[in-house]
C-alpha positions as CSV (number, residue, x, y, z in Angstrom):
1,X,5.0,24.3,3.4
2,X,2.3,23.2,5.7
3,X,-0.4,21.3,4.4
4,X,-4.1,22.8,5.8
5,X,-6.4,19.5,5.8
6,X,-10.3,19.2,6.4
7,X,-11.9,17.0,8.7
8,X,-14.6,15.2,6.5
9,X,-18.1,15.4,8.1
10,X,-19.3,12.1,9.5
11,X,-22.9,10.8,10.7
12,X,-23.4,12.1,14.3
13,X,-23.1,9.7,17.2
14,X,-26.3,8.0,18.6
15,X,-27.8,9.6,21.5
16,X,-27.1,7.7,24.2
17,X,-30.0,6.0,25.6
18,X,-31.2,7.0,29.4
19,X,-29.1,6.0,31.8
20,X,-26.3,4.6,29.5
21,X,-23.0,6.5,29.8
22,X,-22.3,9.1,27.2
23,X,-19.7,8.4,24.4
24,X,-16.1,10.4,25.3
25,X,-16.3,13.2,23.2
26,X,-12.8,12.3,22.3
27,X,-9.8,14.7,20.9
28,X,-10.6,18.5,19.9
29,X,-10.0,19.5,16.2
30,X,-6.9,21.6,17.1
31,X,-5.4,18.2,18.2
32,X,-6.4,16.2,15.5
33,X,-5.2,18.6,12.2
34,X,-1.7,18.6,13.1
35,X,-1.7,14.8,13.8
36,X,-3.5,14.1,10.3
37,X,-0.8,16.3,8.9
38,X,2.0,14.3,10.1
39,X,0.2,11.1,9.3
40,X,-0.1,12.2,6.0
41,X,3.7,12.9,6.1
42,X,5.0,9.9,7.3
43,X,2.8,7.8,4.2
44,X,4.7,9.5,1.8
45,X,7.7,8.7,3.3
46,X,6.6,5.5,4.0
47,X,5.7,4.6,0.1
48,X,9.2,6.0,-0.7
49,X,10.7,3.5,1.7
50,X,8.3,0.6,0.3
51,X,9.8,1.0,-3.1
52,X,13.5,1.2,-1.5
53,X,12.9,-2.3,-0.3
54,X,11.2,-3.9,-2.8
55,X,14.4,-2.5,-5.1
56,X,17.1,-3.8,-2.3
57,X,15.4,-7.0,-1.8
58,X,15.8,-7.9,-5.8
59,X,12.6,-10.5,-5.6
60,X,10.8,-10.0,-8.5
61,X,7.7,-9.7,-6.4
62,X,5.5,-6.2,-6.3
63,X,4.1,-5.0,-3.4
64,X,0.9,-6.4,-3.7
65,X,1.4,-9.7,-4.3
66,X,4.0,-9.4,-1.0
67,X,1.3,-8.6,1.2
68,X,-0.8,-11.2,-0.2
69,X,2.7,-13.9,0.7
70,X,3.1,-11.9,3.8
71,X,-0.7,-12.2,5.0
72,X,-0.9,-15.9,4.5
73,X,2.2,-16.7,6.3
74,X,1.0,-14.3,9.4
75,X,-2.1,-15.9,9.3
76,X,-1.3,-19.2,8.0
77,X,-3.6,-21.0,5.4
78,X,-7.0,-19.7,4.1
79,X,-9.4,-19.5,1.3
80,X,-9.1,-17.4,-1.7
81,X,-12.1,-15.2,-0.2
82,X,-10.9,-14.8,2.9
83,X,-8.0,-13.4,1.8
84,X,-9.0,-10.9,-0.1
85,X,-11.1,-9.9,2.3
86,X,-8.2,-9.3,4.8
87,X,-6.0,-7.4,2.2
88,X,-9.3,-5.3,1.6
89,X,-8.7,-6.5,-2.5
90,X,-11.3,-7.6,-5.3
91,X,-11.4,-11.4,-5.2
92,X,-11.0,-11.4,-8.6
93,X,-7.3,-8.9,-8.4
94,X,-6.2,-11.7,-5.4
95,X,-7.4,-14.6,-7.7
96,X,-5.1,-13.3,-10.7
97,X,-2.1,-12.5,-8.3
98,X,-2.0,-15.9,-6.8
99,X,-2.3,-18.0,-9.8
100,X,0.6,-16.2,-10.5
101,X,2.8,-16.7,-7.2
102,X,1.5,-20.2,-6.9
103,X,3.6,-21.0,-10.8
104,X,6.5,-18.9,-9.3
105,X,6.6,-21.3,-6.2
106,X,5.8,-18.4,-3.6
107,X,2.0,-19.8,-2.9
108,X,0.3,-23.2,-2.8
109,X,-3.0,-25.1,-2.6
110,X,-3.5,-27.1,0.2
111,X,-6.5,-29.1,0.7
112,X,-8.6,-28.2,3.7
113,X,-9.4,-30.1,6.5
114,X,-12.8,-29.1,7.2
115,X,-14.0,-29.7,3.7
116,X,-11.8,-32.1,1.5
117,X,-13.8,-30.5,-1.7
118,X,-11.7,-26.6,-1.0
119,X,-8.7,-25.3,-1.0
120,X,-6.3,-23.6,1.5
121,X,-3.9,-20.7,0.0
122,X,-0.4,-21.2,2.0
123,X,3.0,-19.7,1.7
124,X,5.7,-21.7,0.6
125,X,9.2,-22.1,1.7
126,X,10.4,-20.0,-0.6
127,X,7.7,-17.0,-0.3
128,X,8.6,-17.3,3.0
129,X,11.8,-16.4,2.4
130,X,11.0,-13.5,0.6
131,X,8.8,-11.7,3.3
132,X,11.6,-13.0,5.6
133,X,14.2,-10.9,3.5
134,X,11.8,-7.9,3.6
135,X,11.8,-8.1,7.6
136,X,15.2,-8.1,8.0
137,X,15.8,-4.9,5.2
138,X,12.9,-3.1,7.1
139,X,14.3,-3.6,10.7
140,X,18.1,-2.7,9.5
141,X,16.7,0.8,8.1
142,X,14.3,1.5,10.9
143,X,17.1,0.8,13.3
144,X,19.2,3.2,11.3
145,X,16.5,6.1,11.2
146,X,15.6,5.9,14.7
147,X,19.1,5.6,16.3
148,X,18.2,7.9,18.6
149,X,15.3,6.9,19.9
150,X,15.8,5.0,22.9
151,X,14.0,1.5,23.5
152,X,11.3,3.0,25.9
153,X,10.1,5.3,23.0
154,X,9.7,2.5,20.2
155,X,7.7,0.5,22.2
156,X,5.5,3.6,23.5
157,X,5.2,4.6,20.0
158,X,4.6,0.7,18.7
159,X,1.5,0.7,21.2
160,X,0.4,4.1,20.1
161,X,0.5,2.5,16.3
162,X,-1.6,-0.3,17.5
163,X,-4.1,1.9,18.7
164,X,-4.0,3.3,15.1
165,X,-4.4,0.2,13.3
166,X,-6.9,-1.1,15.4
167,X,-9.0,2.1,15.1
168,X,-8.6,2.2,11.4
169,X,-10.3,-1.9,11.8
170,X,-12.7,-0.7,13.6
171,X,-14.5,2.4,11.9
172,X,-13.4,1.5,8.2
173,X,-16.6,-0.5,7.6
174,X,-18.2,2.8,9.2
175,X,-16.2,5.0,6.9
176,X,-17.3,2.5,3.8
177,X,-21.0,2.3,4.5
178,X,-21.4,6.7,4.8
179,X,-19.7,7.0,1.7
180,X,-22.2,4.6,-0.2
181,X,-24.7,6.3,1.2
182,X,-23.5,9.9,0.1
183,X,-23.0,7.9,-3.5
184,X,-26.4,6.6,-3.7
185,X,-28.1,9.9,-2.5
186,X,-25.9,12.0,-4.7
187,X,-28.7,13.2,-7.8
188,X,-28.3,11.7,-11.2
189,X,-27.5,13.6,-14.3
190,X,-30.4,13.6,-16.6
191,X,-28.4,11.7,-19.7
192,X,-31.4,13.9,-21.9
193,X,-29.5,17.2,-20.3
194,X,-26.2,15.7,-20.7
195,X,-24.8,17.4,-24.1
196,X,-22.8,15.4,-26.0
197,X,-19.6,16.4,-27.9
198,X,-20.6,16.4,-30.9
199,X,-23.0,18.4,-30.3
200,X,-21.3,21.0,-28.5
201,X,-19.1,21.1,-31.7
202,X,-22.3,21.6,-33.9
203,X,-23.3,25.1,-31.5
């Protein structure tokens, strides 16, 4: 069954000022839909496929505190902050989480170099190996699901996935900010309106 999927209305661009160039008006609607439909697709089948390696790698580690182990040891060491900031999580969630994977060996403190009074987050040997074992489950089945695509057309669609990511980096803090706005313009409920239960009840 095919899925029909709104565009949500965004803040129009900026007019250009005279003599800039104007913005590309970019992809038509018709193009979009039927990408946003098989994006939406392929994250359901993707979250399936999560859990199928999270199960076949038998670590004992959920998803989210995997991408925490996986982040610091693609990025190397950072503060607590930071990282929660890159993994787009409460400071608080990330602060819980890794006092957990630091007691099970996955995460440690370092002290930082710039400032000898902090602390750098770091993945350990061992959480290492964990993300390590996740790579290698992840490349077997991709190489299975896409045997036949030929090398040409992974790469091609790698880059086209960059694109993806990067654009997702670049107008999520857009995204964000609109959606505060449409929160904080959105009109109260008078509580003196608001009926409570009990009083429904009572009528």
């Amino acid at each position: 069954m095919t899925e029909s999927m709104t565009a949500p209305a965004l803040t129009p661009a900026p007019t250009p000022a005279p003599g800039s160039a104007a913005p590309a008006a970019g992809p038509s609607i018709d193009a979009i839909e039927p990408l946003t439909r098989s994006f939406s697709h392929v994250m359901r089948s993707a979250s399936r496929m999560k859990h199928q390696i999270m199960t076949a790698a038998r670590s004992e580690v959920e998803f989210s505190a995997y991408v925490l182990i996986a982040t610091l040891m693609n990025e190397g060491p950072m503060r607590a902050g930071a990282l929660a900031e890159l993994v787009h999580s409460d400071p608080s969630t990330v602060s819980r989480q890794i006092a957990t994977l630091i007691k099970d060996g996955m995460v440690e403190r370092q002290i930082d170099p710039r400032d000898g009074r902090a602390s750098l987050l770091a993945a350990t040997q061992r959480g290492r190996g964990v993300c390590d074992e996740h790579a290698r489950i992840r490349t077997v089945r991709f190489q299975a699901m896409l045997n036949d695509w030929s090398d040409e057309e992974c790469l091609q669609f790698s880059e086209y996935l960059d694109r993806l990511s990067a654009a997702f980096e670049l107008c999520g803090p857009t995204f964000v900010a609109e959606a505060a706005r449409s929160a904080s313009s959105a009109p109260q409920q008078d509580d003196a309106t608001t009926a409570r239960p009990s009083e429904l009840e009572e009528n």
